[in-house]
Every structure is written in C-alpha cells, then in structure tokens.
C-alpha atoms as one frame of an Amber mdcrd trajectory, in Angstrom:
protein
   5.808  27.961   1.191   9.263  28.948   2.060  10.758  25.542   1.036   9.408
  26.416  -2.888   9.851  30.259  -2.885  13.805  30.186  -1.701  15.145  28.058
  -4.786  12.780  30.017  -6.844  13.977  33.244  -5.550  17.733  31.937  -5.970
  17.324  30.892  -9.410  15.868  34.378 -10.296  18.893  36.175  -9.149  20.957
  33.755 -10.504  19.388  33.616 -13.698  20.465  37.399 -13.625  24.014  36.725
 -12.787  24.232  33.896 -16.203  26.717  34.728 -19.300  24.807  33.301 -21.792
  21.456  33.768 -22.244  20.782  29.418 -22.671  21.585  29.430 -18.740  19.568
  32.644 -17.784  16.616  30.199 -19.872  17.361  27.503 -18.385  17.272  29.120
 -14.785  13.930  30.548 -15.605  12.710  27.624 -16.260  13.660  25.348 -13.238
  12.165  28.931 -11.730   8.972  28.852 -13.324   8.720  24.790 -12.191   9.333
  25.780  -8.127   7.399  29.483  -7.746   4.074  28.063  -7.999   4.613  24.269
  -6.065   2.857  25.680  -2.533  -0.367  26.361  -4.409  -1.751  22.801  -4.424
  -0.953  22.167  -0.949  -2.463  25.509   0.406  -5.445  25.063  -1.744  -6.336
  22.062   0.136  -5.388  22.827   3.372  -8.060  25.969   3.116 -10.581  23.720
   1.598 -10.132  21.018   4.323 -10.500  23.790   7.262 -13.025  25.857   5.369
 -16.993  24.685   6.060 -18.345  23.634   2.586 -20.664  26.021   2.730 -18.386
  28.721   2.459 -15.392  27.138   0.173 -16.534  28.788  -3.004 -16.028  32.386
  -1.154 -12.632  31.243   0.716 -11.296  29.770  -2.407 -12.316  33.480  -4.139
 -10.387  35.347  -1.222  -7.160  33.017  -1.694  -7.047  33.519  -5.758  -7.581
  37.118  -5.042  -5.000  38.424  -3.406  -2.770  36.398  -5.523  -4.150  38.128
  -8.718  -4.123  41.625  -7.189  -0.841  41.788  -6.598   0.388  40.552 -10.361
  -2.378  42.948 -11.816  -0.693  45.934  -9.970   3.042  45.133 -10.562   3.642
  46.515 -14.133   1.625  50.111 -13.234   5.270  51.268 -12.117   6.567  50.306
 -15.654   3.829  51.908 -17.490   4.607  55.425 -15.983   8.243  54.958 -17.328
C-alpha cells in the first residue's frame, strides 16, 4: 500500500504547486492512475485468507470502510 499511496500523495501536492493548470491535470491524472493500484492486490489477499463461507461478509467489511470515509469527507465543506 505504501509503495502506491506515496507517488500518489506526491503528485497531489505537486499538482498544487503547478503554474499552469495543463500540469496540475496532468498530475491528477498520473494521481488518479496510482491512488487506487493496492486495491486488487488486497482484495485477493483477503479473499485467499478469508474461508469461502464468509468472503461475501469480509469483502462487505473491506468496501466499507473505504466508502465511509469518502461519504463523510465533504460534511466539513457543506457547513462552510
């Protein structure tokens, strides 16, 4: 996870830091094709160490938490 999420987290500063607004795209796009490159990998480690009885409800507990945390992030932004 931390070899994806570093160069994505780089790139979003530095897309930040850009003059133009081409590079700050262009940075948000080589982003956007690293932040999400762990979630293949840790999908099927959980599914290989999970009992296939109980994948659907492991696989439900991994989307989760993922999905919980972007549903909460713009409540901050709607109070502004």
């Amino acid at each position: 996870m931390v070899f994806s999420h570093l160069p994505s987290n780089a790139m979003l500063i530095l897309a930040a830091l850009m003059p133009t607004p081409a590079l700050a795209m262009g940075f948000l796009l080589l982003r956007s094709s690293t932040s999400q490159m762990d979630v293949p990998a840790r999908q099927s480690y959980v599914m290989a160490v999970v009992p296939p009885e109980e994948r659907a409800a492991a696989a439900t507990v991994d989307q989760r938490s993922r999905s919980l945390a972007s549903a909460f992030a713009p409540l901050p932004a709607a109070r502004c």
